[in-house]
N, C-alpha and C positions, 0 to 999 in steps of 0.2 A: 578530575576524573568522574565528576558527576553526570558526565552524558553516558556511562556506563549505566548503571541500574535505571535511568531513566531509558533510557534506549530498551534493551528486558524487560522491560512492562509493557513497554509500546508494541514489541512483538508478542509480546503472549495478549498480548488484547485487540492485537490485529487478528490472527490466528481464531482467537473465537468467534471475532465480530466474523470472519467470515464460514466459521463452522454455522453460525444462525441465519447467515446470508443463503446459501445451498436448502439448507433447511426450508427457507422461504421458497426460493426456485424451483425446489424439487415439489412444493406443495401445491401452490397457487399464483406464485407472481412472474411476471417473463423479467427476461435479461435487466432492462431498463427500470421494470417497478421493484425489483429486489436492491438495486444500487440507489434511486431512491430514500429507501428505508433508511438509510444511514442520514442523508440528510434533513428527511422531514424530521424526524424526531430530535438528531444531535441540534439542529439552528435553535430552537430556544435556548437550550440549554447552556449553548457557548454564551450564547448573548446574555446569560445570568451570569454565569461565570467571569468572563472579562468584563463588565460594568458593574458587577458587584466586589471585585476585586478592586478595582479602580476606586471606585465610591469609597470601602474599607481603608485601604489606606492615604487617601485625601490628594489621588494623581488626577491629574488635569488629562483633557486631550491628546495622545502623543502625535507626532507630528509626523506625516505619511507621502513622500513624494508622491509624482507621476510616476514613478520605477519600481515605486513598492505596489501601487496600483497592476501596474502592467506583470510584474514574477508574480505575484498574486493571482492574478487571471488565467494568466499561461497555467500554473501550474496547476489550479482547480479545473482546467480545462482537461489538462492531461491527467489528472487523477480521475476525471467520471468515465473516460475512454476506459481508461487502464482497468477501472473497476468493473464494466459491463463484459470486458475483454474477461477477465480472472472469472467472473463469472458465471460466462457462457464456456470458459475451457473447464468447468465441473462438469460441464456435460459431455465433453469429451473421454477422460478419463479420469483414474479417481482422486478425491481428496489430497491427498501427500504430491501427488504428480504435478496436479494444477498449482498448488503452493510452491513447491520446490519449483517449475518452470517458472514461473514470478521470479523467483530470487536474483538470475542469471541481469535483474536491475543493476544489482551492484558493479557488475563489469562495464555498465554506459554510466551508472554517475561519475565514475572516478575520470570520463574524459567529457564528460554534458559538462562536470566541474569547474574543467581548465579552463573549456571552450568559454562558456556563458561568465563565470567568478573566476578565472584566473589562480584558480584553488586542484593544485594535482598532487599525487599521492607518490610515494617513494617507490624506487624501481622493484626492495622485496616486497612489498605490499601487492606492488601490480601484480608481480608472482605468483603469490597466493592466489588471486583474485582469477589470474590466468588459470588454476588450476580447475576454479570450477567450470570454467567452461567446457572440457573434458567431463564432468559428471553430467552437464545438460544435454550433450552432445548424447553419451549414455541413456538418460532418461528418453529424450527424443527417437531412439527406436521403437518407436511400434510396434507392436506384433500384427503381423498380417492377418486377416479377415480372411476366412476362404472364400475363394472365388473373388476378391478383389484383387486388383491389378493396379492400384494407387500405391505410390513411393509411400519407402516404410519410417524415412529421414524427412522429408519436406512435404507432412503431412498437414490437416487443418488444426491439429492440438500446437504441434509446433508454431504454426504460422500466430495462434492465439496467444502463445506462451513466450512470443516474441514480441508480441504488437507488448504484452504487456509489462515487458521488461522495457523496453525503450521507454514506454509511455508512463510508468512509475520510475524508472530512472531520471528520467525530465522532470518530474513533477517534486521530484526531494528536492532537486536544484536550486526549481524555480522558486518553491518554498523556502532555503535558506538565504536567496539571493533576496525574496521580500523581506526578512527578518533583518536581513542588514541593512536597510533601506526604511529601518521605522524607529522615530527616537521615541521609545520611552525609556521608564525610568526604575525598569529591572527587568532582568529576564523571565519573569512569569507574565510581564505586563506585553512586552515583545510578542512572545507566544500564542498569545492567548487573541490579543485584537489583532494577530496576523490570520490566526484560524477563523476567528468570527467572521473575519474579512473574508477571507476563502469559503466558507463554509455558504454563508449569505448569498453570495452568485452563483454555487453550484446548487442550493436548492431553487431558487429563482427559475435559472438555466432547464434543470432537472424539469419543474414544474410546466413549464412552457412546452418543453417537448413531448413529457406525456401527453399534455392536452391536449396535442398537436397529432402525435404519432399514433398513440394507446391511449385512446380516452376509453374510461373506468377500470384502470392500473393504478391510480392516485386514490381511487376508494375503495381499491381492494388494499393497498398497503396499509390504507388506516383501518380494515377490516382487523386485517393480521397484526395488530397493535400487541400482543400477547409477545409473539419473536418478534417481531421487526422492533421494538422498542428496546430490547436487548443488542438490536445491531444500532442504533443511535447511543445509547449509553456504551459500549464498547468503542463505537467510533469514536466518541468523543472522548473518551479515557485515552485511547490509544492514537489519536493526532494530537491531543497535546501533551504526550508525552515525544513524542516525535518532533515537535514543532519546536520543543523547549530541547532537543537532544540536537536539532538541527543550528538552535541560534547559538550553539554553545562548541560546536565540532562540525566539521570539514564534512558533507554529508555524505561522500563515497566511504568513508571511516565507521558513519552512522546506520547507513545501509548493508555494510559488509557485518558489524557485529551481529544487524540484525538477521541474519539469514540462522540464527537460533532457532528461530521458530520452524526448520524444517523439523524440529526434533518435535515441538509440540503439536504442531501436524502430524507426524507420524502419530504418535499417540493418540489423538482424535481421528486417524482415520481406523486406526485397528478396534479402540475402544468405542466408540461412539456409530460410526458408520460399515463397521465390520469388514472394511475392503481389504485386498491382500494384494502385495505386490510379489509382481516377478522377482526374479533374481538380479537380472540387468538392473533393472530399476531400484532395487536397493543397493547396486554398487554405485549407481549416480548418483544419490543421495550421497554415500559416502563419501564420492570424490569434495562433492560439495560442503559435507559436515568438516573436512580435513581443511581444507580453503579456508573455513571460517576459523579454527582452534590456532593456521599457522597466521592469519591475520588480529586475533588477540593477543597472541602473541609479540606481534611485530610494534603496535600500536604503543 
C-alpha cells in the first residue's frame, strides 16, 4: 500500500506546481512559455537525481527497449498538450474548475488501461468512477454571458477540460506502460530514469517550438526564474512521486485516488486567488469528492 502516501504528495505538488503555473500566465508568460517552466528548470534536476542515485548505490545501466522508448514519448507528448490545455482553461474559468475539469482523466485511464496494458479495473470501482462524470457534467454548465447565444454545455472551457482529460489520461498509461518496459534494479531506480527519460524530450521538444512558434518566451521564463523555479521543483517532486506510484499500481487506481487534490484546489483557490464558486459548481465538485472516498474505499 505504499503507492497510497506516495500518490498524496504527488497530488498536492501537482496542485501547487500549478497554483505557480497561473501565477506565471497571469503575469508575463503565454500558454506555451508557462508549461515550459516546468521543464527547463525540473531537466537538471531529474538528471542529478537518477545518476546520483544510481552512482550511490553502485547500479549499472538499466536496460530500455524500443517500447519503453516509444510509452515514453507518447506519454511526454501527451502531457505537454494536456499541460498548455489546463493552462489555457485558467483562463477560462476559475482555479477549482480548471483542476476539477482535469480530473474527469480518471474515467479514460481506467479504459486507455485495458486498451494499451491489458490492465482494467473492477465493475464497483467503474462505479465510482461513473459517478464523477455526473459532477463534470455539473461543473461544465456555464453560466451564460449576456447577450451571448453560445451553448452553456459544449462550451470552449469544456472542450479544454476535455482535451485535457483524454490527454492526461493517456499520458499516466503511457507512463506506466514505459515503467514496465525498463529493467532496473528497484523501483526508485524504475521511476526515476523513466522520468529523466520523459522529461529530456519534452524539454528538447518544448525548446524547439518556442523557438519556432514564440521566440523570446524562453527568455522570459528564465527572466521569471523567482516562480517558474518553484513550478520545476514541484514538477519534479510531484512526477516522481507519480511515476514511482505508477510503477507500483494499476494507474486508473493511481489517478482515481488522486483526484484529492480537488480539495487542495479548492483551498488555494479561495485562500490564495480569492475566487468564489457557484452553487452548481460546488455540487460537482461534490459529486466528484464522493467518486473519490467511495473509490478508497473499494481499493
Amino acid at each position: 500500500m505504499l503507492w497510497i502516501p506516495i500518490t498524496l504528495l504527488a497530488a498536492l505538488a501537482q496542485t501547487l506546481r500549478f497554483m505557480f503555473q497561473k501565477r506565471l500566465r497571469i503575469a508575463t508568460l503565454s500558454t506555451g512559455g508557462a508549461t515550459f517552466a516546468r521543464f527547463l528548470y525540473a531537466a537538471p534536476l531529474i538528471g542529478l537525481v537518477a545518476v546520483g542515485y544510481a552512482v550511490a548505490r553502485g547500479y549499472g545501466l538499466p536496460v530500455m527497449d524500443w517500447q519503453f522508448w516509444a510509452f515514453a514519448a507518447a506519454g511526454g507528448f501527451c502531457q505537454i498538450c494536456a499541460t498548455m490545455c489546463v493552462v489555457a482553461l485558467f483562463q477560462q474559468r476559475n482555479f477549482t474548475i480548471g483542476i476539477t475539469f482535469k480530473k474527469v482523466e480518471v474515467l479514460l485511464a481506467a479504459g486507455f488501461g485495458l486498451l494499451f496494458l491489458g490492465e482494467g479495473v473492477s465493475l464497483p470501482a467503474l462505479g465510482a468512477i461513473s459517478l464523477g462524470v455526473l459532477g463534470v457534467l455539473i461543473i461544465s454548465d456555464a453560466p451564460q454571458v449576456a447577450g451571448s447565444e453560445g451553448p452553456r454545455f459544449f462550451n470552449k472551457a469544456t472542450a479544454l477540460g476535455l482535451c485535457c482529460a483524454v490527454l492526461f489520461g493517456a499520458c499516466a498509461v503511457f507512463y506506466r506502460g514505459a515503467t514496465l518496459h525498463i529493467s532496473a534494479a528497484d523501483v526508485f531506480a524504475r521511476s526515476s530514469v523513466t522520468l529523466m527519460a520523459a522529461i529530456s524530450m519534452q524539454f528538447l521538444g518544448m525548446a524547439f517550438y518556442l523557438r519556432w512558434r514564440e521566440p523570446g518566451q524562453i527568455t522570459e521564463v528564465i527572466r521569471a526564474w523567482r516562480v517558474a523555479i518553484w513550478v520545476g521543483l514541484l514538477s519534479l517532486l510531484g512526477s516522481l512521486a507519480w511515476f514511482t506510484a505508477f510503477t507500483l499500481q494499476n494507474a486508473a487506481y493511481v489517478k482515481a485516488l488522486g483526484q484529492v487534490e480537488i480539495l487542495a484546489s479548492f483551498a488555494i483557490s479561495v485562500c490564495v486567488f480569492g475566487e468564489k464558486m457557484r452553487r452548481s459548481e460546488a455540487m460537482g465538485i461534490a459529486f466528484l469528492s464522493v467518486s473519490v472516498v467511495l473509490l478508497i474505499l473499494l481499493l
